[in-house]
Structure formats: structure tokens, C-alpha cells
N, C-alpha and C positions, 0 to 999 in steps of 0.2 A: 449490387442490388438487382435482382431482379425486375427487368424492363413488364409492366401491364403490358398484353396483348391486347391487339388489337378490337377482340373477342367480346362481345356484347355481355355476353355468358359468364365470363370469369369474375363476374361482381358476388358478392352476399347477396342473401334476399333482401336488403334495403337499399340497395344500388351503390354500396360501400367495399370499397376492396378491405382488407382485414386489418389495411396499415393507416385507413380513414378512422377505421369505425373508434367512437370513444366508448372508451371504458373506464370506471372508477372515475367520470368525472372529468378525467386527464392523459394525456397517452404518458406520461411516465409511470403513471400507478398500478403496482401490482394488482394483477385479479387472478381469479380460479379460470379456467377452461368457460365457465360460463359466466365470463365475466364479472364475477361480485371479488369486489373492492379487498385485496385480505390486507388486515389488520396487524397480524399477527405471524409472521413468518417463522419464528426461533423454535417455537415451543406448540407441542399437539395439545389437542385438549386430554386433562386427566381428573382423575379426583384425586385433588390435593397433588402439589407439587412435586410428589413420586413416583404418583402413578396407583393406580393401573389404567392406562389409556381407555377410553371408549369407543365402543365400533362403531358413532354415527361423527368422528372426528372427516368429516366430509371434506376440507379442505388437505389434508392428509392423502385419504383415499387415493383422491384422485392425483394426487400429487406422484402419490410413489405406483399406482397402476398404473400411470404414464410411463413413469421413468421402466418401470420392469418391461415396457413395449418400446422404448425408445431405438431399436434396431430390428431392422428388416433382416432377412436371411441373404447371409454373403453372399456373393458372387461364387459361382462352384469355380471360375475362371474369371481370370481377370478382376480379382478381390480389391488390390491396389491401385489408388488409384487415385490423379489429379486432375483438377479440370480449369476451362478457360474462355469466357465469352468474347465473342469477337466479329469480323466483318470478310466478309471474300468479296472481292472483288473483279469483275470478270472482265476478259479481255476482247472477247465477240469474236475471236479469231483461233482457227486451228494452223499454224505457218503464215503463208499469206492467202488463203482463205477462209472465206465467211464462215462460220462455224455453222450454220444454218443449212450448211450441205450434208452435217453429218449427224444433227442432232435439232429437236427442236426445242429440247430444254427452255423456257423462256429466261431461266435465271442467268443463263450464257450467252443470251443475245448480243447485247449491248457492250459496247466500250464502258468500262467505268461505274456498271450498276451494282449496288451494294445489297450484299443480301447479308442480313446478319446469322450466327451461328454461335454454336457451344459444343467444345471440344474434350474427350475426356484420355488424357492416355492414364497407361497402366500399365502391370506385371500382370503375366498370364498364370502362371502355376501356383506364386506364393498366395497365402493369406492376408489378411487386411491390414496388417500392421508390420508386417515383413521388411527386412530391407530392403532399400530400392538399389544395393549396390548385387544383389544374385544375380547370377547367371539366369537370367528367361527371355525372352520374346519381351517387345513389349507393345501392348495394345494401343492403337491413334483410331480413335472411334473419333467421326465429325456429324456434326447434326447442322444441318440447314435449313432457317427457316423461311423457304421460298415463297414467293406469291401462290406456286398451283401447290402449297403444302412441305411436308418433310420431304427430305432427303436425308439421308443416312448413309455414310461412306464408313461402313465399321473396316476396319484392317490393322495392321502391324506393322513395325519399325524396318522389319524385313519384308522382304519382295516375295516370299514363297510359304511355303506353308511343308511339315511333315509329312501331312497326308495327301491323298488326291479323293481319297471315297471319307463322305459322311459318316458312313455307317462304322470307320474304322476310330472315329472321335472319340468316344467314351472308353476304348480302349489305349487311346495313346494317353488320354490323360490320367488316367488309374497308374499306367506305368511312371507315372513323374508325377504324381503325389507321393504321400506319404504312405506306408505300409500299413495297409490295412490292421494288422497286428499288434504292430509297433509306433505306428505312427511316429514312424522317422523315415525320411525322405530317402531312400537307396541307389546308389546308380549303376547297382546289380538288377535292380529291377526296371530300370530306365535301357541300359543298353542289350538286354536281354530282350525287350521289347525292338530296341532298336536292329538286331544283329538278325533278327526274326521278319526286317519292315526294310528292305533295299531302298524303299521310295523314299527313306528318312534322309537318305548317306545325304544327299545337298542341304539342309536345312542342318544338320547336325555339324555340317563343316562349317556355315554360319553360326550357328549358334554357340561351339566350344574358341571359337573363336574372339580378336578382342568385341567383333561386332554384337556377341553374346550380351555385352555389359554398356548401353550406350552412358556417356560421361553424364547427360542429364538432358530432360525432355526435349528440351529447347535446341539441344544438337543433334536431333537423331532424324532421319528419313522417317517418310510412312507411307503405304501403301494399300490398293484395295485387295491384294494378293489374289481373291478372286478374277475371271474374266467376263467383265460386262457385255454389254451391249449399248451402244447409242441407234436411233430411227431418228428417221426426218422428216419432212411434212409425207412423203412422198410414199410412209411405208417400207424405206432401205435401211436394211440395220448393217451394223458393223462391229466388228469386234474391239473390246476397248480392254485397256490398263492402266489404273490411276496412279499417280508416285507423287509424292510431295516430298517438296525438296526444300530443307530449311537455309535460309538467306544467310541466317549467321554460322555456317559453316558445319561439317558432323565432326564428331566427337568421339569416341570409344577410350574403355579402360582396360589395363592387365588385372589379373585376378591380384597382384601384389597392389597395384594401385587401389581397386576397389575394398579389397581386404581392408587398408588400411583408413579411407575415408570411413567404411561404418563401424569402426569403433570410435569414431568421432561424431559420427552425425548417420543415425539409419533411415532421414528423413530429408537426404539431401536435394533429391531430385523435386521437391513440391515444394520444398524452401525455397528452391531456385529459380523455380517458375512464376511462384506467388509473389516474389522479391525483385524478380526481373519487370515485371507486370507493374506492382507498386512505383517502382523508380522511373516509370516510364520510357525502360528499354522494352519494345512491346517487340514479343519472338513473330517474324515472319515465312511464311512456307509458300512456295511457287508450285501450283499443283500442272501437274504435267502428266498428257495422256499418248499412252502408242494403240495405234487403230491399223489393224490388220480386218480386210476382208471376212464375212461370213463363211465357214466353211470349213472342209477337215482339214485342207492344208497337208497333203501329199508329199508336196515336194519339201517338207521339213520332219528332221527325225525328230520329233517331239510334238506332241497334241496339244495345239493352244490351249483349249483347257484343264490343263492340268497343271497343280496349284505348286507342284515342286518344281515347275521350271519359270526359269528369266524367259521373256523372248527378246534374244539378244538387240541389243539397240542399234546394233552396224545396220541391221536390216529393219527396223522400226524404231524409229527416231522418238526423241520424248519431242514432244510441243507443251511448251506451256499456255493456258487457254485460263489462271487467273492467280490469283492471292489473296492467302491467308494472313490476317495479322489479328494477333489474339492479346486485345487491350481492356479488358477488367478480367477482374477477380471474384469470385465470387464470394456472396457476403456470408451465405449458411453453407455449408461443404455436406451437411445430410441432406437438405432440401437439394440444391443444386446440382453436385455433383455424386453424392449414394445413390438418388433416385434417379438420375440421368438414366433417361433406357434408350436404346438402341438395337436395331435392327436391319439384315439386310437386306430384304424384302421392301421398305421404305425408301420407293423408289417415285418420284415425279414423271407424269409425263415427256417420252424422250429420253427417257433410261429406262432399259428393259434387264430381264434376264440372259445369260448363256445358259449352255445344255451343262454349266460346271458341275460336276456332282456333288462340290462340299460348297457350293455356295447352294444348290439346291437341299442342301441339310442345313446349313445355316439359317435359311430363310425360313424355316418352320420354328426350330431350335433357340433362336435370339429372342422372337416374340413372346413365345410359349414363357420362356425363362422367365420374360420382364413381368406378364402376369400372374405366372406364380409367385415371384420376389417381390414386385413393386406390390399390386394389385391387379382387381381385373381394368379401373378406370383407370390406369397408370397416365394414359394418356390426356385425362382432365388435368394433371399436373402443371403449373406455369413454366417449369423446364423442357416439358414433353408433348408442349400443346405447342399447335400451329399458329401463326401470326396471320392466321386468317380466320374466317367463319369458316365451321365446321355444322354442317348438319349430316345427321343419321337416321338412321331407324332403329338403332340401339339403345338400349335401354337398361337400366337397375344396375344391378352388382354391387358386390363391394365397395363400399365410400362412394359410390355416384354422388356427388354436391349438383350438379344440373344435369338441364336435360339440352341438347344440342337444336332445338326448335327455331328451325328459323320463323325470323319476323312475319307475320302476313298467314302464315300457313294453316291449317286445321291442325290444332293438339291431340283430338283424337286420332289423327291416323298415323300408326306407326307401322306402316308398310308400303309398298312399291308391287305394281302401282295400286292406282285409285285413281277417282275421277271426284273425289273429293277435297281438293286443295291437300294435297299434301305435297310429299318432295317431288320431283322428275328429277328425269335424268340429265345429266350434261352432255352440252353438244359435243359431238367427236369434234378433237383439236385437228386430225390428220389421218390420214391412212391407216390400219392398223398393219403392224407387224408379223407377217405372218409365213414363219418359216413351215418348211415341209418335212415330213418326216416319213420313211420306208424304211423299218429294220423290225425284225423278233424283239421280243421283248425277252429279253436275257440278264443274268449275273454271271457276267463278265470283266475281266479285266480292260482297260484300252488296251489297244493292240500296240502302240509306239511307249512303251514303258521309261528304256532309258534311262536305265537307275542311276548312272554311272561318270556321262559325261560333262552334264553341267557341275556335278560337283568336283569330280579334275580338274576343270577349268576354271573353279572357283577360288580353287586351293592355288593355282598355279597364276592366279591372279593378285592372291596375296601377298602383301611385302615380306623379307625373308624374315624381319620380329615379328609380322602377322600367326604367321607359319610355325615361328619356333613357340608364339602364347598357344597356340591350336594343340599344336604335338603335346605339349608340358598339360595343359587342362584334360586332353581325351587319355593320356597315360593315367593321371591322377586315379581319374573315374573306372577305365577298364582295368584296371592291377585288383580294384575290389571282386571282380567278377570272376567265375571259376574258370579252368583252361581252356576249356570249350567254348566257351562267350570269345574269349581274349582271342582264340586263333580265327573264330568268325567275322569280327571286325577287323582283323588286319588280313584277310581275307576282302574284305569287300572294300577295303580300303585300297588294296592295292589292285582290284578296279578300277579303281576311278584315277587314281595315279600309281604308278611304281612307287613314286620315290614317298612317298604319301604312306603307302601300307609300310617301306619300309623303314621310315621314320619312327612310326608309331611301333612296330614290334622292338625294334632297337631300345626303343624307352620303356617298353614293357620289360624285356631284358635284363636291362639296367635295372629296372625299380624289383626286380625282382631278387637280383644279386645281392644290391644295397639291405635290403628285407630279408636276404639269409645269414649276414652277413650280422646284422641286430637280432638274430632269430628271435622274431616277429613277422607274421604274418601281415600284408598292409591293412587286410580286414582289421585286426585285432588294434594296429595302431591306428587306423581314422577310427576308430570305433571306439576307444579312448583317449583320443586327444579334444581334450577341454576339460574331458572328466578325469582324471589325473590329474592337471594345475590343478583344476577344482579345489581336488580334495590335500592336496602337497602344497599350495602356497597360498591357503585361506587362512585365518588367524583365529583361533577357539576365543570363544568368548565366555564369562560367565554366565547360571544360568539369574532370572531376576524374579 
């Protein structure tokens, strides 16, 4: 169930939350939207028992206008998707000190103080009913609801991201949708995009990889894959990276493993979570951050912010600084967790920005989204509202239920300032943050690119069955592509590793011999396998 805020505001205009208020007399009694008692559920009104129905059948109406609005427009990303209320718990410490040197967050101060939250992960590419056993990224959005407001830590199972520039987003994800045409998913059109984007090669050796398919939410890492900023009273920011590390261990599957759980179950992953939740095995995650100095950071071949690389841990340690433990379920899955909005701009005092370029696209991008999908007052929402008073000078829009007034104030004034009771400003908590900046304003690449070696080392990191799931999934997908694609990826494969590129040609090779050998082209056989059993081992039936 959904916990009442704290919020003055979140009542009915009779000072009733909607689960007080009676209606019909009784709270088990059916009523209309506007309350009146219905009688009659079975049957519309007609003349005479056959009809033909009448247009002022009003308990109808609105019955099925409801129902034909009953979904918001999907997620263009990240569609699927579960969620899960719960508590962090903070530790007030970065190592063995105070945390208060590097951040003034107040939710982080303390040993032991509870802040509560709600959690949504997901799949990034598929649609809303998809299976959870595909190969995609998978989304760990966390919402917190602090004392000085939201936080929002949107991120992913994985530590990186494909891209490093915002502006290249709507193009990676066209390529790993479905064909505009055909609207069937290609991975001619996927690593075509890819073979064309050297910044993918590390995120793509994660991703064809088993880490591609985590076994289920409750076993998989998550990250802010962005690089933040923390400040302290004092005005000194630092560079940050969040990683949550799940308690009960990580998990990953082979594409043979996962193949075969979703013909069993396409909805395994949010069974597992909801049912781990119910039983009282409640998933915990140790959130853990590495803080690197302000600055470009010379002395390292790679540009802290950019989102395709780890900064390796030998040289920036994780500290854990609290914990996640995620113990209810939520009761409505539309209300709760479809309308969950998230953003990464939703930031508390004591968490700032970096100069990241795709977190500064994201940070426009997530909010924008939630208003156009949820609404513009998304944020009056009881999932999406703060566990504090909120006032504004914001006003109307779509579905407004209140206005954010605080107690005591002039209602007529909806602006800043005034000298007529209305809102002020808050006091500054601390110094502000204020970095400096000297350069042309350019479209520009970073200068420390790099395409190459964290993903050799990723690859050279993984176990040698890691390595032969990776070869066997990236052969599958490049054999569809034409020869020119196929020698570009093993080309830039065997960048990042020799034995890496030469792995993957060898299988291309092979799948290709195999393929003349059945003369069939592999286009032609992935391109009818399903639809041949289809149509070869279905059973005709009479017509009736």
C-alpha cells in the first residue's frame, strides 16, 4: 500500500484521503467515479432486453471511457518493468571518515538514519510485456524520499553506458529497435550502428556477454553509470560513482539457459522479486561510491566523465557509505510502479552535477519524458510526491488536484518576490559549488577517446565459458550482417584484443561454411526459424 505523505496537501477537499472517504453508504460498495451506489453491474440499460442500448446509459459511459484511457503511453525505453518499496540506510561514513568532508547530503550524515524509497528496475529496449529473459541492459532507477526532498539515482545493472554524447541517444536506440518497416528487431541494424560507433566496443562486450542476461533482479549490480558530483559545507566538490552491490550474490545466464526458462515463464524476473518480497526474503543492496578529485585528470588515459569507461578500482576503491533493503510490494503495479517517474536532474542539496555530456542530456530528457507520459502534475502523484511540504509558485496543468500553498501565506501571490506574504527563499545550507570554466565553446569530441582498452580488458577479465557465451552470441548476431559490417567488427575487435577479433572471425568462418554447406544463407534461416515449425508442426483444424 502506499504509505500517506506527510503532506498537508495530499487529502480530498473534505480532508479525506480517497481510501477514507464513504461511498455508497459502505467501503465495499460499488459506485461510478462519482460516487453513486451502482445497482446493476451485468447489464447496460436498453429498450427491452435486446437492445438497442441508449446514449444516456451513464454508468456505462464512463465505465468503458475509463477503461479505453486506462494506459499512459509506454516508456519509448525502459517499458518493462518491476518495482519495490523500501528503506536505505546510511552509514555517515566514507572509509574511516566522516562523510561530512565530502558531502553535505543530510540524508548521509548519520549512523543508522532511515530514509525510505522506491525502486523500479527494468529492460531497456523491449516493450512492456516482453520477456525478461532478452538480452538488454537492465534499468535500477532508485527514488528517495529525503528530508530536503527527492533524490533520484536513475542508472543500470551495468557500470557503462554505449555512448559518451547525449545527442548520439536517439540514434543508438533506433538501431536496437525494431525496423522502422518491419518492425522486427535486426542485428544488422544494431551492429551496423555498432561497427559505425568504436565507443560501443566496451558496453557491447558486456552486453553479448552472460552479463547481457542478469538471472533476476535480485542478483544483478546497479549503477549510476553517470559521474556525479558530491560538495560540502565548504563549497568543494568531488567527483563521484555510485555502484550497488546486491548482498545475495550476482547472478547471469547463457542464452541456452535463458532461452529455455521463457518458454516456461516470460515473467520470471518480477515473480521473483514480488515472491522474494512476500516470503520475507527482503533483496538487499550495499550502495558504494569511488571519489576521485575535481578535474581533467591528465595523468589517466581516459576522461572521468565518460560513461563507456570503469574507473578502475586498484586506483579508486568502492566504500560503502549505506543500504538498500527493499521490503514491500506494491499493491497497484499502474499506480505505483507505471507511473513511477524518474529523473536525473532530482538531485538534493550536496549532490551536484559533472560536466558528463549524457548525464547533461539525460537531465533534460527523463523529466521532459515523465511529463509528456505521466502528465504535466506528475509530481502531485503519492509515488512521486516528497515526504515533505512542498510549496511553489506553480500552478494549473493537467489533472492539478491542489495547489502547493503553504499554511500561513497570501493565496493570492503566486510569484517571488513580494512583500506580500508570500513564499521566500531558503536559507543557503553552505557554500555554493562553483567550478570554473576557460575553453571555446566547440562540437567536439574528448580528446582521451579510448575506444579500445577497457574493453580488452574486460574481455580478458572474463572467465574462459564467459568468453566462449560472448564469441557464440556476437557470431550469431554478425553472420546476419553483410561482409563489410562482419570484417568491421572483427576489425575493431581485434583492437581491443588479438585473440578477441580472432575468436570472433573464426566463428564467423565457421557459421559461414556450416551456411554453405545447408545452402542457406543465415539471413534466410534466422529469418525463418519459428516460422517454418509454425507452419510444419501445427495441427489444421476444422472450420466451425
Amino acid at each position: 500500500m502506499i504509505e500517506p505523505t506527510n503532506n498537508s496537501h495530499n487529502t480530498s477537499p473534505n480532508n479525506k484521503t480517497p481510501e477514507q472517504s464513504d461511498a455508497g453508504g459502505g467501503t465495499n460498495i460499488l459506485t461510478t467515479r462519482q460516487g453513486h451506489p451502482i445497482y446493476d453491474n451485468q447489464n447496460t440499460r436498453t429498450v427491452g432486453n435486446r437492445g438497442p442500448a441508449t446514449l444516456e446509459n451513464y454508468q456505462f459511459l464512463e465505465k468503458m471511457s475509463h477503461f479505453d484511457r486506462e494506459r499512459v503511453p509506454e516508456r519509448v525505453v525502459h517499458a518493462r518493468g518491476a518495482g519495490a518499496h523500501g528503506i536505505f540506510e546510511a552509514y555517515g561514513t566514507l572509509g574511516d571518515e566522516h562523510i561530512s568532508k565530502y558531502t553535505r547530503a543530510k540524508f548521509l550524515q548519520e549512523k543508522g538514519k532511515i530514509t525510505p524509497l522506491f525502486v523500479r528496475f527494468s529492460s531497456v529496449i523491449h516493450g512492456g510485456h516482453s520477456p525478461e529473459t532478452l538480452r538488454d541492459p537492465r534499468g535500477f532507477a532508485v527514488k528517495m524520499y529525503t528530508e530536503d526532498g527527492n533524490w533520484d539515482l536513475v542508472g543500470n545493472n551495468l557500470k557503462i553506458f554505449f555512448i559518451r554524447d547525449a545527442i548520439k541517444f536517439p540514434d543508438f536506440i533506433h538501431a536496437f529497435k525494431p525496423d522502422p518497416v518491419t518492425n522486427i528487431q535486426s542485428p544488422v541494424r544494431q551492429f551496423d550502428f555498432i561497427s559505425n560507433s568504436p565507443e560501443t566496443l566496451h558496453m557491447v562486450t558486456f552486453l553479448f556477454s552472460p552479463w547481457g542476461i542478469p538471472a533476476t533482479y535480485r542478483h544483478m549490480q546497479g549503477s549510476g553509470v553517470n559521474t556525479y558530483k558530491w560538495v560540502n559545507s565548504d563549497g568543494v566538490g568531488v567527483l563521484v560513482k555510485y555502484h550497488w552491490e546486491p548482498l545475495q550474490g550476482i547472478k547471469n545466464l547463457t542464452s541456452a539457459q535463458a532461452s529455455e526458462i521463457q518458454g516456461k515463464n516470460f515473467n520470471h524476473a518480477t515473480q521473483d522479486l514480488y515472491e522474494a518480497i512476500e516470503r520475507g526474503e527482503y533483496p538487499e543492496w550495499e550502495l558504494n561510491v569511488q571519489i576521485m578529485e575535481d578535474g581533467e585528470h591528465p595523468e589517466l588515459d581516459f576522461d572521468p566523465l565518460d560513461d563507456t569507461k570503469l574507473w578502475p578500482r586498484e586506483q579508486f576503491p568502492w566504500y560503502p557509505v549505506g543500504k538498500m533493503t527493499l521490503n514491500r510490494n506494491p499493491v497497484n503495479y499502474f499506480a505505483e510502479v507505471e507511473q513511477s517517474a524518474f529523473g536525473t536532474g532530482v538531485l538534493v542539496d550536496g549532490l551536484d552535477f559533472s560536466d558528463d555530456k549524457m548525464l547533461q542530456g539525460r537531465t533534460f530528457s527523463y523529466s521532459d519524458t515523465q511529463r509528456y507520459r505521466v502528465g504535466t502534475n506528475y509530481l502531485q502523484l503519492p509515488i512521486n510526491s516528497p515526504r515533505k511540504h512542498v510549496a511553489t509558485n506553480q500552478r494549473d496543468g493537467q489533472m492539478a488536484f491542489y495547489q502547493d500553498i503553504a499554511k500561513g501565506t497570501n493565496p493570492h501571490v503566486n510569484y517571488e518576490p513580494s512583500s506580500m506574504n508570500g513564499l521566500k527563499e531558503a536559507v543557503r545550507p553552505g557554500k555554493d559549488h562553483t567550478p570554473y570554466y576557460q575553453a571555446a565553446l566547440v562540437r567536439q569530441r574528448i580528446d582521451r577517446e579510448n575506444n579500445f582498452k577497457q574493453a580488452g580488458e574486460t574481455y580478458r577479465n572474463f572467465e574462459e565459458w564467459e568468453r566462449e557465451e560472448l564469441i557464440s552470441n556476437l557470431v550469431g548476431g554478425i553472420s546476419a550482417c553483410e561482409q563489410h559490417i562482419q570484417d568491421k567488427m572483427v576489425e575493431l575487435f581485434t583492437q581491443c584484443d588479438e585473440d578477441y577479433g580472432r575468436r570472433v572471425a573464426e566463428g564467423l568462418k565457421m557459421k559461414a561454411e556450416m551456411m554453405s554447406k545447408e545452402k542457406a544463407s543465415f539471413v534466410e534461416e534466422n529469418a525463418s526459424e519459428g516460422i517454418d515449425q509454425a507452419n510444419t508442426d501445427s495441427t489444421e483444424a476444422r472450420p466451425y
